[in-house]
C-alpha positions as CSV (number, residue, x, y, z in Angstrom):
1,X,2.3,-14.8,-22.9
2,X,5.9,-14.1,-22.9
3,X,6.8,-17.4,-20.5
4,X,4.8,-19.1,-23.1
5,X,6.9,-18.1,-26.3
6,X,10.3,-18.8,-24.0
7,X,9.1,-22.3,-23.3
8,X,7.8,-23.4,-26.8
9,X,11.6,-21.4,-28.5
10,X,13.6,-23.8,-26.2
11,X,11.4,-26.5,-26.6
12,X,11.9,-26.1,-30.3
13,X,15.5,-26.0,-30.0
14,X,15.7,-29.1,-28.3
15,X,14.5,-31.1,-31.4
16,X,13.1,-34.5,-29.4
17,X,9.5,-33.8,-29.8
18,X,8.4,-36.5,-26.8
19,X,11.3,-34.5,-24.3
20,X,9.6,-31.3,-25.7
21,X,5.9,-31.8,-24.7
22,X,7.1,-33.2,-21.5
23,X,9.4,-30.1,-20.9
24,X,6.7,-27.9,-21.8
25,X,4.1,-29.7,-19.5
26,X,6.8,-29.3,-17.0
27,X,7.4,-25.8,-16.9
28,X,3.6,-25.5,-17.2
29,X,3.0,-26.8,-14.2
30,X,5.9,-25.2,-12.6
31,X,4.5,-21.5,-13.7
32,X,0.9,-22.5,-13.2
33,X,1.7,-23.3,-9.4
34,X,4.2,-20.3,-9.2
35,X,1.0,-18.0,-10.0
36,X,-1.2,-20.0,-7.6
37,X,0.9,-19.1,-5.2
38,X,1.6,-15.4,-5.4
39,X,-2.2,-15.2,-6.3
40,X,-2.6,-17.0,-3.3
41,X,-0.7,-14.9,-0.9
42,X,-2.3,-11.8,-2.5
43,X,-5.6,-12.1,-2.3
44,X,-5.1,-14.0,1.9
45,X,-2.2,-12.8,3.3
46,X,-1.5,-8.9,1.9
47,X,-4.2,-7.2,3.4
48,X,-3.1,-8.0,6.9
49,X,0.9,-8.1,6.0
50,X,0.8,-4.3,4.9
51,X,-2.4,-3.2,6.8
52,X,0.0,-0.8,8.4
53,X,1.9,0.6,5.0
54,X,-2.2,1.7,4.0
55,X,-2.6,3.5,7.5
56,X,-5.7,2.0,8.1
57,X,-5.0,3.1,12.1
58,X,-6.0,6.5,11.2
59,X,-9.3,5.9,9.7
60,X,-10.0,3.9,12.8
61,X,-8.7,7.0,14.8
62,X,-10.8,10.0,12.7
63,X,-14.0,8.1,12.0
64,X,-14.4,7.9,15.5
65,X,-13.8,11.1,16.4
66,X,-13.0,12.1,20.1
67,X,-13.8,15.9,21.0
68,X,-9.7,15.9,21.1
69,X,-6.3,13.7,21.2
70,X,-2.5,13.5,20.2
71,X,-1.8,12.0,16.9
72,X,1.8,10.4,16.0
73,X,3.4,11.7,13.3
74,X,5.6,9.2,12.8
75,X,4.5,7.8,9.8
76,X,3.8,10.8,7.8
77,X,1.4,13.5,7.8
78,X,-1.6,12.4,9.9
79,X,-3.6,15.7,9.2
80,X,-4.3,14.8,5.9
81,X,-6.3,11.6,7.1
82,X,-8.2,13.9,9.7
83,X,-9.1,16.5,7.3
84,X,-10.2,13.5,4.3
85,X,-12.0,11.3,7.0
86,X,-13.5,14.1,9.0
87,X,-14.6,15.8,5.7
88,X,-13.4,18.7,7.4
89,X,-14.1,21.9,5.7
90,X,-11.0,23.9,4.0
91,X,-11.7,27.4,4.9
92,X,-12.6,26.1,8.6
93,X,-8.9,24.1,8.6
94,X,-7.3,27.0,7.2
95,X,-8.4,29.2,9.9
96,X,-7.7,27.1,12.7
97,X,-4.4,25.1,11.7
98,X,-1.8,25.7,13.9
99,X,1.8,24.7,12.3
100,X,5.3,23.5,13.7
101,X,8.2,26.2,13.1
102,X,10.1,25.8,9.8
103,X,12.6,22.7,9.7
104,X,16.0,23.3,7.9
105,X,14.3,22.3,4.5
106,X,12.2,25.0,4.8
107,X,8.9,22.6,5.6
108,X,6.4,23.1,8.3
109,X,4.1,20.5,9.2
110,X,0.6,20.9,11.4
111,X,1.1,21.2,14.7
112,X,-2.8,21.1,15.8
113,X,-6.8,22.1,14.7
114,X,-9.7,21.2,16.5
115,X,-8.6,19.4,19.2
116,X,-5.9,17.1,17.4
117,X,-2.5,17.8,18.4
118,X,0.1,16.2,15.8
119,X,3.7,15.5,17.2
């Protein structure tokens, strides 16, 4: 909507009204193919570009569940994903949870429950 008033003010300005529908049709195009694209590359290429910023890995990992294994926690906190994915009960986690020693921010993260070791 806004592209649309910027094209027909400038095309106004220009006063020639054949060089204005052919500037308009122009830039038309020009935005219509622009779009295309980027809704092109959304709706193919995103998922798998940025599978790993959605860390998909760990629903892989939690669905199916192992009786135990070591968890990376390199790219945040994974414990959430267990406990979400496992549907894992709170008063169960908060008996069990095991956490790391304070950092110098004054944050602990989990260290381990049932089986999963986080490090």
């Amino acid at each position: 909507m806004i592209t649309s008033i910027g094209v027909w003010y400038i095309a106004e300005k220009i006063n020639i009204k054949k060089f204005s529908v052919i500037f308009i049709a122009v830039i038309s195009i020009i935005y219509y193919l622009s779009f295309e694209l980027y809704a092109m590359d959304f709706v193919l290429k995103y998922q798998n570009l940025t599978s790993h910023d959605w860390q998909y890995d760990y629903k892989e990992i939690f669905v199916d569940k192992k009786e135990s294994g070591v968890v990376t926690d390199k790219y945040g906190q994974p414990y959430i994903f267990a406990l979400y994915y496992l549907k894992y009960p709170p008063e169960k986690f908060r008996n069990e949870v095991k956490y790391n020693p304070v950092d110098k921010w004054g944050f602990s993260l989990v260290s381990s429950f049932d089986g999963f070791q986080f490090k």
